[in-house]
ZAFIZA-217880 format. One line per 2 residues: number of its first residue (from 1); their letters; for each residue x, y, z of N, C-alpha, C. Coordinates in steps of 0.1 Angstrom, whole numbers. Example, Ala and Ser with C-alpha at 12.3 -4.5 7.8 and 13.67 -1.06 7.14 Angstrom:
% residues 2
1> as> 132:-57:78:123:-45:78:132:-33:78; 128:-22:71:137:-11:71:129:0:79
This chain:
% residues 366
1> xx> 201:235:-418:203:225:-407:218:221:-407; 227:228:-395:240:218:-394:242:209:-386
3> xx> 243:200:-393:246:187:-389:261:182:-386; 270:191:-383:284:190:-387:285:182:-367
5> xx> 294:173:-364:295:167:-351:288:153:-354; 279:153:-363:269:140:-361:273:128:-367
7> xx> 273:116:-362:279:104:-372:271:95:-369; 269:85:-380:257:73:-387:267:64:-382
9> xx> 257:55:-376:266:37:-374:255:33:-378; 259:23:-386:249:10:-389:254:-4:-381
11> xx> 242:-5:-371:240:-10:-358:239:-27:-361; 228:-31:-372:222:-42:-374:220:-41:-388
13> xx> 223:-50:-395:215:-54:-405:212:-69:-411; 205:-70:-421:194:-78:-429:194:-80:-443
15> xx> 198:-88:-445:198:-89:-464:200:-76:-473; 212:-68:-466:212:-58:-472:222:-54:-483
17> xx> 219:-47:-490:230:-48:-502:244:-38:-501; 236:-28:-492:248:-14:-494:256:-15:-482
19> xx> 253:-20:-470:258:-17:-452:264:-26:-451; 272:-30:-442:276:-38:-433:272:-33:-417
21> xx> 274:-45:-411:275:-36:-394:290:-29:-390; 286:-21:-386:294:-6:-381:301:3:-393
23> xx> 295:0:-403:298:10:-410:297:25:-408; 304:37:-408:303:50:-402:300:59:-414
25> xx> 296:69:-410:296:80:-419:296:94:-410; 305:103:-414:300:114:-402:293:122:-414
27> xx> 290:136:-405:279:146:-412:291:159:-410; 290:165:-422:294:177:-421:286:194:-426
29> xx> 284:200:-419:275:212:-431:261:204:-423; 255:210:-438:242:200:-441:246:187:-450
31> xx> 257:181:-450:264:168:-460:265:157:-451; 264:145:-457:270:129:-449:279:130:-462
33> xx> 295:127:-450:308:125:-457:303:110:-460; 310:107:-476:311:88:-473:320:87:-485
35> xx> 322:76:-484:332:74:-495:325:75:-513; 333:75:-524:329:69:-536:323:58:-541
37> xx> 328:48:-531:319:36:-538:310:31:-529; 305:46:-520:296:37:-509:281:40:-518
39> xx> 271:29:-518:261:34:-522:246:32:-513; 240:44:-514:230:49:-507:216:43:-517
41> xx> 209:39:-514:191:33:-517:185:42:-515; 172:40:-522:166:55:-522:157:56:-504
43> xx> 154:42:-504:149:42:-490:155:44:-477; 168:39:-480:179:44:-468:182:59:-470
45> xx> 181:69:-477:185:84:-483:173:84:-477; 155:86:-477:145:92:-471:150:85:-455
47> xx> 150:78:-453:149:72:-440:162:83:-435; 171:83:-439:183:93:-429:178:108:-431
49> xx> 173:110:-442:165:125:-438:154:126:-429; 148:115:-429:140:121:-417:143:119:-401
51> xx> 154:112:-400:162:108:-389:171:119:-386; 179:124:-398:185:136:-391:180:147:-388
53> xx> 165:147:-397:156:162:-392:154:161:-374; 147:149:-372:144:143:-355:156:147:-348
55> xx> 167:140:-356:175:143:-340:181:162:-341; 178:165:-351:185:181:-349:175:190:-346
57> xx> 162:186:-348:149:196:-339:148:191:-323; 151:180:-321:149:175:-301:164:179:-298
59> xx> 174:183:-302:186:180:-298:194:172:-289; 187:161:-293:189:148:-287:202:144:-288
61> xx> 209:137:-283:227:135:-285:225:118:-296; 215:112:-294:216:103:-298:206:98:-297
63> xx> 198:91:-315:185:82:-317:190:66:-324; 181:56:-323:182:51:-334:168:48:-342
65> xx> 170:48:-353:162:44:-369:161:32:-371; 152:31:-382:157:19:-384:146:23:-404
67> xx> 157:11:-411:156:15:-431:143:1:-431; 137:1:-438:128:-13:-441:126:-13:-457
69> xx> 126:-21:-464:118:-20:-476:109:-16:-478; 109:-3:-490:101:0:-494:96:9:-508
71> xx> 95:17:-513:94:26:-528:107:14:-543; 117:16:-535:125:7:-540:125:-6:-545
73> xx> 117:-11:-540:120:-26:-538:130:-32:-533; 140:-28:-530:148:-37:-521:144:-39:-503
75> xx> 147:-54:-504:141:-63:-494:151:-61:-478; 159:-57:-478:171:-50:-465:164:-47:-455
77> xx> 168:-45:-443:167:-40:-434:178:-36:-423; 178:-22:-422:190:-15:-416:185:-8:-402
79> xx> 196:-12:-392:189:-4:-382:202:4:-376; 198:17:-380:210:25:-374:213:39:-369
81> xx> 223:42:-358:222:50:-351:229:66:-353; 221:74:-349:225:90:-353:233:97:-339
83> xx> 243:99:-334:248:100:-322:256:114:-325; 255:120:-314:266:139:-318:279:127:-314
85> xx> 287:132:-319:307:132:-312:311:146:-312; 315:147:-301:321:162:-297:332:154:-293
87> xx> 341:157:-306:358:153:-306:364:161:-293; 363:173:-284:368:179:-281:367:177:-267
89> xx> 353:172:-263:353:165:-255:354:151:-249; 364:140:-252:361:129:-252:374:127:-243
91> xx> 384:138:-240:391:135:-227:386:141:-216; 375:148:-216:370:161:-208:365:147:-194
93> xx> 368:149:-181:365:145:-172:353:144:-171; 341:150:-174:329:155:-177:324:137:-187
95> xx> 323:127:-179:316:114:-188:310:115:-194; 305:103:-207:292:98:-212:279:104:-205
97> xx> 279:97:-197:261:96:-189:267:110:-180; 272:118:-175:270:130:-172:265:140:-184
99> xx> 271:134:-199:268:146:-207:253:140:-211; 250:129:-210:238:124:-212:224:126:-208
101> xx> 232:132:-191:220:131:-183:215:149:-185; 227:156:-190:225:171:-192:211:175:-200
103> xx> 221:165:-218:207:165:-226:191:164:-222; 195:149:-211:182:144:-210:169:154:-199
105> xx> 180:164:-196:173:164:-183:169:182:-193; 174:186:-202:170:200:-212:158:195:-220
107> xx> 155:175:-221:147:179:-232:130:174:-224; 137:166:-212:126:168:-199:115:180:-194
109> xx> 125:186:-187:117:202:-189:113:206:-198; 111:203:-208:106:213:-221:93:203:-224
111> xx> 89:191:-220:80:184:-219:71:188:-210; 53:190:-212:44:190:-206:45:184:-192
113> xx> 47:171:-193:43:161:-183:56:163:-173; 68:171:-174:74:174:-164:79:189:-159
115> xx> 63:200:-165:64:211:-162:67:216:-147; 62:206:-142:60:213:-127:75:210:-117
117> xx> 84:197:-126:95:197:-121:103:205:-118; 114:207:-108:123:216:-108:137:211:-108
119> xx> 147:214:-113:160:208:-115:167:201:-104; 160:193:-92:164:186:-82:153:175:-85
121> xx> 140:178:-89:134:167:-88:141:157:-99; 140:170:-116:144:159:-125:157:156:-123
123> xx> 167:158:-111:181:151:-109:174:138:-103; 166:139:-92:164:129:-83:152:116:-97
125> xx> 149:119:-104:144:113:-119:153:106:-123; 162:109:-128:172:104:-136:183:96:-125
127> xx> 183:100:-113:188:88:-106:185:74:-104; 170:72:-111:166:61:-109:175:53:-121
129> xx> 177:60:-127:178:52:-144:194:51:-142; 200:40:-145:219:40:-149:217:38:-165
131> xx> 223:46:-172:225:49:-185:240:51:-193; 242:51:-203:254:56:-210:252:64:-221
133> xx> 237:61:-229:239:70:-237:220:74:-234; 222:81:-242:210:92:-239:200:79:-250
135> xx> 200:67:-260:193:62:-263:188:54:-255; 196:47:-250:197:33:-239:184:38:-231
137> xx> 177:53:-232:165:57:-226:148:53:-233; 151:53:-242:142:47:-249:135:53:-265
139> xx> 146:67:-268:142:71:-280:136:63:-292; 127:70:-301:123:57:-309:117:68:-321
141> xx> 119:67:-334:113:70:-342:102:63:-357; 96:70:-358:82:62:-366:82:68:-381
143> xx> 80:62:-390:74:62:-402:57:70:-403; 52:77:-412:35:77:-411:36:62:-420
145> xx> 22:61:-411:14:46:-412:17:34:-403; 29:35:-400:35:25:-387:21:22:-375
147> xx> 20:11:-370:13:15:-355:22:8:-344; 25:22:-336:31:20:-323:22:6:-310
149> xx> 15:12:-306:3:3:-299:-8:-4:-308; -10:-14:-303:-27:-21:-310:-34:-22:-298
151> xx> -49:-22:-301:-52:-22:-290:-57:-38:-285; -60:-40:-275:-60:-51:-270:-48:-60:-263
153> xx> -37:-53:-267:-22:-56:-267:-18:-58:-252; -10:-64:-243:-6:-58:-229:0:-48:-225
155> xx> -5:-36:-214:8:-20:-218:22:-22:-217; 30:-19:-218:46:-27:-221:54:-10:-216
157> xx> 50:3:-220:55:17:-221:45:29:-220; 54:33:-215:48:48:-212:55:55:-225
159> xx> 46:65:-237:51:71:-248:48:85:-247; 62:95:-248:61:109:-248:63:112:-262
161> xx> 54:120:-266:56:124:-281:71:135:-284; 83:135:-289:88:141:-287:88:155:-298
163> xx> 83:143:-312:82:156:-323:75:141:-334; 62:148:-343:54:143:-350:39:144:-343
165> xx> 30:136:-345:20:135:-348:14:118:-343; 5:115:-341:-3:105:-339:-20:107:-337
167> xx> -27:93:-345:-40:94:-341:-43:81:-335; -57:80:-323:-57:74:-317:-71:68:-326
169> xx> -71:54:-325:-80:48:-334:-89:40:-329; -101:36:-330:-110:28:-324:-112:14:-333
171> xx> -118:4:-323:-117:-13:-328:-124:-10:-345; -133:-1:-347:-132:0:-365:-130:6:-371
173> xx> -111:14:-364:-107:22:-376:-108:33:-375; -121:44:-369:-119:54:-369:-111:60:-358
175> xx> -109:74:-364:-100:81:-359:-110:91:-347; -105:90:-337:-109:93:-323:-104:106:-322
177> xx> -93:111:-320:-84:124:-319:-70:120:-324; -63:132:-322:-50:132:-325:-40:137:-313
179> xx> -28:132:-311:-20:133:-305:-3:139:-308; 4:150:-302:13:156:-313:24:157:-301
181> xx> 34:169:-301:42:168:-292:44:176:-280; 46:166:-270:44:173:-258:35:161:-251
183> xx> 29:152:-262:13:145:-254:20:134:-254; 10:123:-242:15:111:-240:5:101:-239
185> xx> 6:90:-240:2:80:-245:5:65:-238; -6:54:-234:-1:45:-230:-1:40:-215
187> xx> -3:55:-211:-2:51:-191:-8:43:-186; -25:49:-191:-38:41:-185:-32:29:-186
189> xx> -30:18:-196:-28:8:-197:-18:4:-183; -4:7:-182:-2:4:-172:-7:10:-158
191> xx> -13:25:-155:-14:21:-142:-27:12:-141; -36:7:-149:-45:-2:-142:-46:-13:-148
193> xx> -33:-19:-156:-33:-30:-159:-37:-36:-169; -48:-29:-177:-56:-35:-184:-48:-33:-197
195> xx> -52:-41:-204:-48:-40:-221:-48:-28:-226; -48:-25:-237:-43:-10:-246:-56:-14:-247
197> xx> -64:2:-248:-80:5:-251:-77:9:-263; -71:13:-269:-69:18:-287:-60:16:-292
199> xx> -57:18:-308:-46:14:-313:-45:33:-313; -25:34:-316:-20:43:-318:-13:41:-331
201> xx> -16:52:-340:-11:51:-353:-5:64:-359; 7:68:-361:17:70:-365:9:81:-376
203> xx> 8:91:-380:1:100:-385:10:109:-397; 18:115:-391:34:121:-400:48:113:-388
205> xx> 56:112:-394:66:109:-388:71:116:-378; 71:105:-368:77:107:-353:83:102:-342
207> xx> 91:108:-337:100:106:-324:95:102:-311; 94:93:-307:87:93:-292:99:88:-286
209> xx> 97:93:-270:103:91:-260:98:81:-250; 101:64:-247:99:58:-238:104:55:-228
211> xx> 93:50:-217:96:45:-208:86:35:-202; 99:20:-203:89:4:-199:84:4:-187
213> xx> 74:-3:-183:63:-5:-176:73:-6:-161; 83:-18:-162:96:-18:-144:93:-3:-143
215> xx> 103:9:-153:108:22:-152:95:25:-142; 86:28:-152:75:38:-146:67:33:-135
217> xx> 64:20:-133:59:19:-119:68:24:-107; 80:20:-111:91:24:-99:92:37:-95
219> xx> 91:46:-107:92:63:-102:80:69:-97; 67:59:-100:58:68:-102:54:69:-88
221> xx> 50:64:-79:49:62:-67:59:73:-59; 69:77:-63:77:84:-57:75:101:-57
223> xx> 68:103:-72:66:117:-75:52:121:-79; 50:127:-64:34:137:-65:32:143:-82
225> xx> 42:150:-82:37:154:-94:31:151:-106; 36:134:-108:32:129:-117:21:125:-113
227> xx> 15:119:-102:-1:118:-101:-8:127:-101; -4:138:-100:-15:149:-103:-17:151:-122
229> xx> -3:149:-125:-1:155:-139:-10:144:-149; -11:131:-143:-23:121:-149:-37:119:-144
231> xx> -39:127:-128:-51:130:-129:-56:140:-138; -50:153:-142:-54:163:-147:-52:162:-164
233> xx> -48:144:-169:-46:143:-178:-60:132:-183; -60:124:-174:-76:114:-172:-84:128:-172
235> xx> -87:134:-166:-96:147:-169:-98:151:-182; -89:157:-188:-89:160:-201:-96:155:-212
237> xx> -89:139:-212:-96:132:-222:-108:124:-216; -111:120:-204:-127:117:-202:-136:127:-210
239> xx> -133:142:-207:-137:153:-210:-139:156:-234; -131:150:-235:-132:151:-248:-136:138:-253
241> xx> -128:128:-249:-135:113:-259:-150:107:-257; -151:106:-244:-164:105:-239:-177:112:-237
243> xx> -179:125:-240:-190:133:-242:-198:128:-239; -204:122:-248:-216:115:-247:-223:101:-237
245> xx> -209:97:-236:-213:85:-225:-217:94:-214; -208:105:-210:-209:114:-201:-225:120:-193
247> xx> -228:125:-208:-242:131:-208:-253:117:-208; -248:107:-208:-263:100:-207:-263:90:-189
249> xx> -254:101:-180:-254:94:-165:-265:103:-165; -265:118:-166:-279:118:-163:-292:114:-160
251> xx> -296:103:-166:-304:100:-169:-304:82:-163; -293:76:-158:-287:66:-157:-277:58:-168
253> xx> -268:48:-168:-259:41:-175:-263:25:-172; -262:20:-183:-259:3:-177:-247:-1:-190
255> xx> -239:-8:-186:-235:-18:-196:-226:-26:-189; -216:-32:-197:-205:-49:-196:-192:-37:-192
257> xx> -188:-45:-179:-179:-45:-176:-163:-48:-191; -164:-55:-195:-158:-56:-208:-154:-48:-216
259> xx> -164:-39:-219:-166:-33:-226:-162:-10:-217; -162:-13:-205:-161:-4:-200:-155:-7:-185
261> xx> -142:-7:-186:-133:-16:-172:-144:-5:-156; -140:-13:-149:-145:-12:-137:-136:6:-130
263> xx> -120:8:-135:-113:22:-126:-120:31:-137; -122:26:-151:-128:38:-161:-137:41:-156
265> xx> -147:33:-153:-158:40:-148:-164:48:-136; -155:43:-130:-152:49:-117:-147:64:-115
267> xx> -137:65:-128:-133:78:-129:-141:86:-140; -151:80:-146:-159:87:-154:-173:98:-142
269> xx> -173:88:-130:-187:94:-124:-180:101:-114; -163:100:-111:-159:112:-105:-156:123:-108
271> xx> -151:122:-120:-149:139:-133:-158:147:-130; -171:140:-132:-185:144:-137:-191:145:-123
273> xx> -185:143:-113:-191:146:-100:-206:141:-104; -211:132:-101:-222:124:-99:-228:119:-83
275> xx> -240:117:-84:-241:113:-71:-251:102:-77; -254:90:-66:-264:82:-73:-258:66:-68
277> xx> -260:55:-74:-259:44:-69:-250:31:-86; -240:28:-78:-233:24:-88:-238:5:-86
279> xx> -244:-2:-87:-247:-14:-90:-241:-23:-99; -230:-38:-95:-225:-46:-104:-227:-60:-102
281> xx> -235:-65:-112:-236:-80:-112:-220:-86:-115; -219:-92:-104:-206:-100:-105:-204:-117:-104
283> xx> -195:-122:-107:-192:-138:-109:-196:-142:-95; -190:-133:-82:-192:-136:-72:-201:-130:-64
285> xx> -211:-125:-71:-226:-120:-65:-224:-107:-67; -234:-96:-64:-238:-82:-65:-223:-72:-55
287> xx> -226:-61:-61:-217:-48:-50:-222:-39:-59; -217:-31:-47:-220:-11:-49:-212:-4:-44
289> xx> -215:4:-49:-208:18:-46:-220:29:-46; -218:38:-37:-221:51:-34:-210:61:-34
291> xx> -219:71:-49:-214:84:-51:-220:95:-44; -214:107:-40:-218:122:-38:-212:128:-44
293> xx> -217:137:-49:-211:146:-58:-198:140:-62; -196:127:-70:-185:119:-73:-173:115:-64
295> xx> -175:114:-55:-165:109:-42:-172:95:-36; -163:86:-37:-173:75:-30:-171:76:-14
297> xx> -183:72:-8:-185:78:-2:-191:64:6; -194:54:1:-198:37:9:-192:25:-2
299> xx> -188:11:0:-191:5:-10:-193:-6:-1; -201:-19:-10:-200:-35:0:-197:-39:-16
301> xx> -195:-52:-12:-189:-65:-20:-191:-77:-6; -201:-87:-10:-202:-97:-1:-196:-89:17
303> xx> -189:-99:26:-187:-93:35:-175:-79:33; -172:-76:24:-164:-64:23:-169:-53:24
305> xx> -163:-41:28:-170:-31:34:-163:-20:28; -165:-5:25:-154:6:23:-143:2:11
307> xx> -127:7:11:-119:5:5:-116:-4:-2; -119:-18:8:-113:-30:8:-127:-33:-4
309> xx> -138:-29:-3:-148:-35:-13:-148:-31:-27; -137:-14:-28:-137:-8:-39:-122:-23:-43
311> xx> -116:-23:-40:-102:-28:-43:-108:-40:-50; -113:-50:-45:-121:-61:-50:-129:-59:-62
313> xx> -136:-50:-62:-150:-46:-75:-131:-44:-87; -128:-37:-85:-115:-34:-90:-111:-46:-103
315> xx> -108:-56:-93:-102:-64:-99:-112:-74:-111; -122:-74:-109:-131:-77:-119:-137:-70:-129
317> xx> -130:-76:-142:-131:-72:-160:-143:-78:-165; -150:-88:-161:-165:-93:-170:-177:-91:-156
319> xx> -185:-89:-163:-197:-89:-153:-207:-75:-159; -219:-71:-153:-224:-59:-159:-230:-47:-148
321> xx> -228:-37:-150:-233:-27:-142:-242:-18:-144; -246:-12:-134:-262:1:-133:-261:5:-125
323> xx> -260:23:-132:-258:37:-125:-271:46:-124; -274:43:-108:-288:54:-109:-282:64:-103
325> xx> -292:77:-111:-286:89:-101:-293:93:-94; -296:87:-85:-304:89:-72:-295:82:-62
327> xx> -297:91:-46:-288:86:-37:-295:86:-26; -298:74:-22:-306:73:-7:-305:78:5
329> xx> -317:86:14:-309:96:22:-303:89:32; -303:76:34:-291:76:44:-276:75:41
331> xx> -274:82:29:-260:80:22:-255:95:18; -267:103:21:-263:118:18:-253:127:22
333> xx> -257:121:37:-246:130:50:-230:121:54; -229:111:45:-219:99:46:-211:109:38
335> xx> -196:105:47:-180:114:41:-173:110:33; -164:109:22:-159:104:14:-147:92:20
337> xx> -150:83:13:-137:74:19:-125:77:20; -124:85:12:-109:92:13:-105:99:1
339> xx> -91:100:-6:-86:107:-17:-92:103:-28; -102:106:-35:-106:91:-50:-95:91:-55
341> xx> -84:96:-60:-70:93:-70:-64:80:-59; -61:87:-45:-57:77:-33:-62:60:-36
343> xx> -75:60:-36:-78:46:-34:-80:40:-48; -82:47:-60:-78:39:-73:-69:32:-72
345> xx> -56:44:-70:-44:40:-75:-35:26:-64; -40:27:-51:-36:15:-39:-46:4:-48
347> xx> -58:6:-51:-67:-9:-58:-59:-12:-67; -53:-5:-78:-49:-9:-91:-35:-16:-88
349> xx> -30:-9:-74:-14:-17:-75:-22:-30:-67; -28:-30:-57:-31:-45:-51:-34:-54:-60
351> xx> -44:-49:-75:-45:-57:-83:-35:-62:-90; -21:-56:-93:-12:-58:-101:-2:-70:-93
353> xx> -5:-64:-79:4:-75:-68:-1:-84:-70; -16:-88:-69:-21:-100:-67:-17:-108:-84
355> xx> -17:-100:-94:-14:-109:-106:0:-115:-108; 5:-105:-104:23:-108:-101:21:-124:-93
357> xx> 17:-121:-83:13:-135:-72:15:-148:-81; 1:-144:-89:-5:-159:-97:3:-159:-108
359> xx> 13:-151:-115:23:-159:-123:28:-166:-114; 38:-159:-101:47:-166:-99:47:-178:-95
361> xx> 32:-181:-92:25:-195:-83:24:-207:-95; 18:-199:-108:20:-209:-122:32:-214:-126
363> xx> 47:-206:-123:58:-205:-130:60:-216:-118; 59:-218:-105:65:-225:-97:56:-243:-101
365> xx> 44:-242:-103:37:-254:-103:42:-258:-118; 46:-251:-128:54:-258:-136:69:-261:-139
């Protein structure tokens, strides 16, 4: 592994015995140059080996780390960053964020979730973002045992695994599947608003790639690709985590809205192409929905009718539901309301507008 170009800044620290802030070290060979009387902890020495494996397998220009107490006993905490310097370039007209956006845009395409891109889209990608260095993106590396998300939490990021491992964990602990690199994590939560449905937990040590909740609502609306690349990702895992919820629409479903949000389930009886009658006791009286072969295809809510009735059932998280799979013939020959990804994704932003609303209305009456 050469590491020769790379240099350590210590960014931050915390009751630490060996750092100061901005202390430097470059890397030479497979070596960190440093002086004689600088002294290295055994936790800071693992912590920079697994930091410099990360950044020299993504060839990333630049991560930050961070040292915590631990095997050692000492109580410090160091947070600091691994950056290339290419001495040779630093009069080159060729800026920061040009050589930034080069990296960023080599380690994009090599990612799943932006296969279908082509070198105009991920230009027109990265124009959303003003950057300087390729961290200021959201690089982030993990410890095993760390947890990234808990669940129940509010979604805050979109996470691309860039290199390591993760398992996804359920409210007692067990382990659900695993997640490694290439895979992502986190979305559902923001596009429908709802809290983190699992905790994510850190498996072998790993690098992930973020992006906060502003970023990705802003881009996401802009590029087809990505709604297809998260429908065909909602596919996937309905398809593996849910099995069994799956196999018992057959026969019919009931349960709490709570316990099973109102767009989950919606996209559980479209995966599975269902036909049949979706029934919800709500705070503000009954609604339905009608499936065909998983496309809705009618809904009411009180005087609400169509779209406008799916958008409303939407926004309500307590209450309880019942799925028969039977569909009454005058609902047979009835056409689909339109795109099912289409009218999720317009319900879930209405929903997000309308909560945006009622902070701002709280923030003002106080």
């Amino acid at each position: 592994m050469d590491l020769s170009g790379y240099r350590i800044t210590i960014s931050n620290v915390k009751d630490c015995p060996c750092f100061q802030r901005e202390d430097r070290f470059d890397c030479s060979g497979n070596a960190v140059v440093v002086s004689a009387d600088t002294h290295f902890c055994m936790d800071f020495a693992e912590s920079l080996i697994f930091g410099l494996s990360n950044i020299s397998r993504s060839k990333a220009l630049a991560m930050e780390f961070k040292c915590m107490s631990g095997n050692s006993g000492c109580k410090g905490q160091v947070t600091y960053r691994i950056e290339k310097i290419d001495e040779d370039q630093v009069v080159s007209a060729t800026g920061p964020a040009d050589q930034n956006a080069d990296a960023v845009t080599r380690l994009l395409l090599s990612l799943p979730m932006f296969k279908s891109f082509d070198q105009a889209s991920i230009d027109r990608l990265l124009s959303y973002f003003q950057f300087e260095h390729i961290y200021d993106l959201g690089f982030k590396s993990y410890r095993k045992g760390d947890v990234i998300i808990q669940r129940g939490q509010p979604a805050t990021h979109l996470y691309i695994i860039v290199a390591g491992r993760v398992e996804v964990v359920d409210e007692d602990g067990n382990t659900i599947t695993y997640l490694s690199s290439g895979e992502v994590f986190g979305e559902m939560g923001l596009i429908s608003g709802n809290p983190v449905s699992a905790t994510i937990r850190v498996d072998i040590p790993t690098t992930v790639f973020r992006l906060d909740s502003k970023d990705f609502n802003r881009v996401l609306p802009k590029f087809p690709e990505l709604h297809t690349y998260f429908a065909r990702l909602l596919t996937q895992r309905l398809a593996r985590s849910n099995r069994e919820r799956t196999q018992d629409l057959s026969s019919g479903m009931s349960g709490k809205l709570s316990e099973m949000p109102p767009d989950e389930l919606l996209q559980t009886l479209n995966i599975t192409q269902k036909s049949g009658v979706l029934k919800f006791s709500l705070a503000d009286g009954p609604a339905t929905i009608f499936f065909n072969d998983g496309e809705m295809v009618d809904a009411l809510y009180g005087k609400l009718k169509g779209t406008a009735a799916v958008a409303q059932i939407i926004q309500n998280q307590t209450g309880k539901f019942n799925f028969t799979p039977k569909l009454p013939p005058e609902a047979a020959d009835m056409k689909p309301l339109g795109n099912f990804m289409g009218i999720l994704m317009n319900s879930l932003r209405e929903m997000d507008e309308m909560n945006d609303s009622m902070k701002d209305e709280e923030q003002d009456d106080f």
